[in-house]
C-alpha positions in Angstrom: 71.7 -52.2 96.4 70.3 -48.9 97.1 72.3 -46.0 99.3 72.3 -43.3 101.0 74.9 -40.4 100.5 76.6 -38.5 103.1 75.2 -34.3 102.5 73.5 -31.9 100.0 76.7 -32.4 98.0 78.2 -35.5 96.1 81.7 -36.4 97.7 84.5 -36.8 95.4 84.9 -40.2 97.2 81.2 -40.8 97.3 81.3 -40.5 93.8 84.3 -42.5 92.6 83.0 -45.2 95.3 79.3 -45.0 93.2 81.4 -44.9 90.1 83.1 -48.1 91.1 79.8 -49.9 93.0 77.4 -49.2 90.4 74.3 -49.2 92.6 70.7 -49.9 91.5 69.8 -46.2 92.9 70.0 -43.8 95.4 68.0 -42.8 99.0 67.3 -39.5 100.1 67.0 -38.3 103.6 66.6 -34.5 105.4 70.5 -34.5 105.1 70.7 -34.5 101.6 68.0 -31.6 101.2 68.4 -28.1 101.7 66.4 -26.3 98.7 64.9 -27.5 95.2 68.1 -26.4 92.7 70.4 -27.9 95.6 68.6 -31.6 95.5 67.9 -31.2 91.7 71.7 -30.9 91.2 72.2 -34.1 93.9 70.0 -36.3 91.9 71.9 -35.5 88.7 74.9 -36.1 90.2 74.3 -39.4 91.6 72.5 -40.6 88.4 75.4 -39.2 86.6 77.7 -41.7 89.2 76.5 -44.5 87.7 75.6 -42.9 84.4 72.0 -44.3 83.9 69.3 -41.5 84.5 67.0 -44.1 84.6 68.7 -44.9 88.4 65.8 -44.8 91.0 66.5 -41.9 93.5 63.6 -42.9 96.6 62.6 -41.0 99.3 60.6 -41.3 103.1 58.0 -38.4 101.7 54.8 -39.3 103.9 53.4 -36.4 105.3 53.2 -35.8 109.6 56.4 -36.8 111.1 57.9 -38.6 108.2 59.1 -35.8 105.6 63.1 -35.1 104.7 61.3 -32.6 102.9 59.8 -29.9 104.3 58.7 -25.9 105.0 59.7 -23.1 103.4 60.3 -25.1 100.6 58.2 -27.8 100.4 54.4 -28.0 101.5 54.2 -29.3 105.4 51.6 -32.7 103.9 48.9 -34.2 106.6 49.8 -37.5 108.5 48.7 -40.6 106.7 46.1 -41.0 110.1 44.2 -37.6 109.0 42.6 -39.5 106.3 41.7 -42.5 108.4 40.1 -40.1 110.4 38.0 -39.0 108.3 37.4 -42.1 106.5 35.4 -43.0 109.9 32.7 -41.3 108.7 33.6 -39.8 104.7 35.1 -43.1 103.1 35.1 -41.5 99.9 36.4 -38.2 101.0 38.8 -38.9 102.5 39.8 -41.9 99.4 39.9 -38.2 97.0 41.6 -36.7 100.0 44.6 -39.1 100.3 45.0 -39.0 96.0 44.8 -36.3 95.6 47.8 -35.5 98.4 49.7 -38.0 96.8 49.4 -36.4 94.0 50.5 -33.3 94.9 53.5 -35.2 97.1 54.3 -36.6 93.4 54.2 -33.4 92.0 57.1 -32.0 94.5 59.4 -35.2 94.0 58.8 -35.3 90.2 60.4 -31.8 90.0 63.2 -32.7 91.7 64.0 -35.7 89.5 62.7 -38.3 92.3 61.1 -41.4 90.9 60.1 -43.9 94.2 58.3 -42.5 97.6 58.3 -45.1 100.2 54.2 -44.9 100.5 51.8 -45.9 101.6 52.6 -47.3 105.2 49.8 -50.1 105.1 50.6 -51.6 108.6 47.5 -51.9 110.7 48.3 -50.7 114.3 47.4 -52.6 116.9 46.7 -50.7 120.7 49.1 -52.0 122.4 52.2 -51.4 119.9 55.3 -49.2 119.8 54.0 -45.8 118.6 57.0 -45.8 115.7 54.1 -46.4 113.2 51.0 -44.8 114.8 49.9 -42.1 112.7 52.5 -43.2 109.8 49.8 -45.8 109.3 47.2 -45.4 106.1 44.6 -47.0 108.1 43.4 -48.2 111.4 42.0 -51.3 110.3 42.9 -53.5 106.5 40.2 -52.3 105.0 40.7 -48.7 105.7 44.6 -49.2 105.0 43.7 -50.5 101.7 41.6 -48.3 100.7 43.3 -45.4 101.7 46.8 -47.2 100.7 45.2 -47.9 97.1 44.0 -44.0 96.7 47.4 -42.7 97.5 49.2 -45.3 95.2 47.1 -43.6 92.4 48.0 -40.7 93.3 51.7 -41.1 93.4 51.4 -42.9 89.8 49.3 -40.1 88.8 52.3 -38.2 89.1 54.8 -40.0 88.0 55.8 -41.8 91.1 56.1 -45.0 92.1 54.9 -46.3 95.2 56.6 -48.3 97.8 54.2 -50.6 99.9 55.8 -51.3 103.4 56.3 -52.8 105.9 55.6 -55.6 104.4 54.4 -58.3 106.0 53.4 -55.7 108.4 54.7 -53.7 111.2 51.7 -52.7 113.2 52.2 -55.1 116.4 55.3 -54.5 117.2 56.0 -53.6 120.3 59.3 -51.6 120.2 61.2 -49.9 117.2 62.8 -51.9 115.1 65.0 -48.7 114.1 66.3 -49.8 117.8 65.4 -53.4 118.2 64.4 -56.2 117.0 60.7 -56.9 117.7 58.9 -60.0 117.9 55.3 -60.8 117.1 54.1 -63.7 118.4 50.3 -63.7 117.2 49.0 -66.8 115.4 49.2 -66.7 111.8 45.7 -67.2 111.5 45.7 -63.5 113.0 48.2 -62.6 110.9 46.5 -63.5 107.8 43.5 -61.7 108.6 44.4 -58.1 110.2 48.2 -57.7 109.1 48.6 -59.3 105.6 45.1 -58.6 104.5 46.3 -54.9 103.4 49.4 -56.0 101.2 47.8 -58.9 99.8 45.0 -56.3 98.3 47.6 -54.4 96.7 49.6 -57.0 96.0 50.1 -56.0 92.5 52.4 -52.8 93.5 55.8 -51.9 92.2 57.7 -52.2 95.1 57.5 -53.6 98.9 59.4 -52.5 102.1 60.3 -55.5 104.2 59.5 -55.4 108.1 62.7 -56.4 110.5 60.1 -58.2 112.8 60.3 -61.9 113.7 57.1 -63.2 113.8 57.3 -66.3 115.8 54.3 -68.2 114.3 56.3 -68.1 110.7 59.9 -67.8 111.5 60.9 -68.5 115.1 64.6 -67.2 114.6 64.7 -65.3 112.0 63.0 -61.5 111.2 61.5 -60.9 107.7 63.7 -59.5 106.0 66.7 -62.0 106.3 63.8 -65.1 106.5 63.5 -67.3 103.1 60.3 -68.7 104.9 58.6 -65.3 105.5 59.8 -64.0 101.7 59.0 -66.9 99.6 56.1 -68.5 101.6 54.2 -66.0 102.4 55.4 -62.4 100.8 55.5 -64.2 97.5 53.0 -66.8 98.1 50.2 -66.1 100.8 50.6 -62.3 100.5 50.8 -62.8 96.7 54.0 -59.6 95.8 56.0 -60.2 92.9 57.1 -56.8 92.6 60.4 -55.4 93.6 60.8 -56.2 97.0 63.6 -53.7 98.9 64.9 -54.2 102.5 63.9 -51.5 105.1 67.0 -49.7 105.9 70.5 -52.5 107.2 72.0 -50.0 109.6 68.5 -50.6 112.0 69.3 -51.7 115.2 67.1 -54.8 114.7 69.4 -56.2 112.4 72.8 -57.6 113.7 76.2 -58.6 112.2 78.4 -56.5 109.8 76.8 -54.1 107.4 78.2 -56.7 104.3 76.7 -59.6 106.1 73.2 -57.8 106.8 73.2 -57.6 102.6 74.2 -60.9 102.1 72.0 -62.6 104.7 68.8 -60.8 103.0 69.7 -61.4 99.4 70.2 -65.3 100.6 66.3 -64.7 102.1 64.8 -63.7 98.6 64.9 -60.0 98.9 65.7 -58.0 95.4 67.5 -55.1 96.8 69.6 -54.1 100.1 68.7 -50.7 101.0 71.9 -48.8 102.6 71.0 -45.5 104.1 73.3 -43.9 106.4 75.9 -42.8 104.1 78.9 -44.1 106.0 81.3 -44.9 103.0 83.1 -47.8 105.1 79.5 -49.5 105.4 78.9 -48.7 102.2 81.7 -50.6 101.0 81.3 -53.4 102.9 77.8 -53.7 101.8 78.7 -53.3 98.2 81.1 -56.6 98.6 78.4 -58.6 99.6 76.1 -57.6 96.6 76.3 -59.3 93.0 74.4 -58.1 90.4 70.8 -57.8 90.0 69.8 -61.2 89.1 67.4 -62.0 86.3 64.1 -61.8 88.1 64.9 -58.9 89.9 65.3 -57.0 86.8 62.3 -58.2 85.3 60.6 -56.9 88.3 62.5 -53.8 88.2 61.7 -53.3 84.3 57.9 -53.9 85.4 58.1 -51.1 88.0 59.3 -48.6 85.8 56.7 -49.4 83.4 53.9 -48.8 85.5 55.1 -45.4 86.3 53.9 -43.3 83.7 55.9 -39.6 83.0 54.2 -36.8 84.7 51.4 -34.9 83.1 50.4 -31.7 83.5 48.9 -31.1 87.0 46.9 -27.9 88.6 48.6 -28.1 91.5 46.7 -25.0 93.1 43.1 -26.7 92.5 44.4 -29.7 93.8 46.0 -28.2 97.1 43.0 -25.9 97.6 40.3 -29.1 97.2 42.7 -30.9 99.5 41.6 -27.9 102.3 38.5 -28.2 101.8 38.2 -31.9 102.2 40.2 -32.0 105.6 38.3 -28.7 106.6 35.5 -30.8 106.7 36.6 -33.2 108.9 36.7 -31.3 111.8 
């Protein structure tokens, strides 16, 4: 399991509770983040909590819409769709473009002691879907999304962070928020295959995966990805090919139901490594923390492969990067 905490500031109840739970890692939001010495001395804390510094702390650090970090202290990055854009007409561009942001994104968590962004965001939207992905999206079609979802991978392992591809097996026809409800999908799987798996399978060999809360009625008629053993093992694992880490989007969505402790359980019962906890409401994160047993033996194994891909952070001229960066999106107006 993987949670949230409450403020900029560890909780003496937060901590005993993290003391006690032993969580794989941690999950940052805007709440949590006020300046750089102020998260710096949250991460320590809550590594210290279960006193392994080699605890993943993740983060939502996309760029657009999606940053819990941001201005004065932290660079304002593009949306993910700015480099689609210009991959319309300067594929390889806007491929230096997008690494070379998610290197510099890397370069901003690194200092802080965070080791996991959830990006890229390789669902492909389709025209007619809830805007909740929209410009969160890496590209517009799979083969811009995995181009532009491989380039920004790099990036983020250039610096000495590891990627999170999500939302796996992809989010981009849903038709309403699955942070509100639960969407269903009900294109044919042939479909599926070819538009909205196509980008995951071609990074298939990533660290970590985000699973979508979407049924999608031509796989799993009841049930949404994330608590579905068909949609994990037959086609995450075996048509989509991911045997990395593979961590649930956030329980306390609204396309979930049931109790926050039988959320976990029902997606650990599906195949998925990790429960991912955000909110920082100790009562749910107790309950949660009851329905989790240890990481299991493959889930470690995929853990220990994750960490290995993720080299330590070399020296990076973060200036020339940021001022190349301009002048690639400057010329794509």
């Amino acid at each position: 399991m993987i949670f949230g905490c409450a403020g900029p500031t560890l909780g003496a109840d937060e901590r005993s509770f993290f003391v006690d739970a032993d969580p794989l890692g941690f999950i940052l939001f805007a709440r949590n983040c006020q300046t750089p010495d102020q998260v710096r001395a949250l991460v320590s804390d809550l590594r210290e909590s279960v006193g392994r510094e080699s605890a993943p702390v993740l983060i939502d650090q996309e760029g657009g819409r999606v940053a819990r970090l941001t201005p004065p202290h932290w660079r304002a990055a593009p949306a993910p769709a700015q480099f689609a854009d210009l991959a319309h007409t300067e594929p390889g561009k806007a491929e230096e473009a997008a690494r070379i942001n998610a290197h510099l994104l890397a370069a901003e968590l690194s200092d802080l002691g965070i080791t996991v962004d959830c990006l890229p965001v390789l669902d492909v939207p389709q025209p007619d879907a809830d805007p909740v992905i929209g410009d969160r999206a890496a590209g517009d079609t799979p083969t811009r999304a995995a181009l532009l979802g491989r380039a920004t991978c790099q990036g983020l392992l250039d610096g000495g962070v590891a990627p999170v591809i999500k939302h796996i097996p992809g989010h981009g026809r849903a038709t309403v928020d699955s942070h509100a409800a639960l969407p269903n999908v009900d294109a044919p799987r042939a479909e599926l295959e070819r538009i909205d798996f196509a980008p995951f399978h071609a990074l298939r060999e990533m660290p970590w995966a985000m699973t979508a809360h979407v049924v999608y009625t031509a796989l799993d008629s009841e049930n949404p990805a994330t608590t579905s053993a068909v949609v994990v093992g037959d086609i995450i694992r075996g048509t989509i090919g991911f045997d990395g880490l593979l961590l649930t989007d956030d329980l306390c969505m609204g396309a979930l139901s049931g109790t926050p402790g039988t959320r976990a359980a029902a997606v650990l019962d599906a195949g998925c490594d990790v429960a991912l906890h955000c909110n920082g409401v100790l009562a749910e994160m107790i309950d949660v923390a009851a329905a989790c047993p240890t990481l299991g033996a493959q889930a470690r194994r995929r853990l220990a492969r994750a960490e290995a891909v993720r080299p330590p952070p070399q020296p990076f001229d973060t200036d020339a990067a940021a001022a190349r960066l301009a002048a690639l999106m400057r010329e794509r107006v």
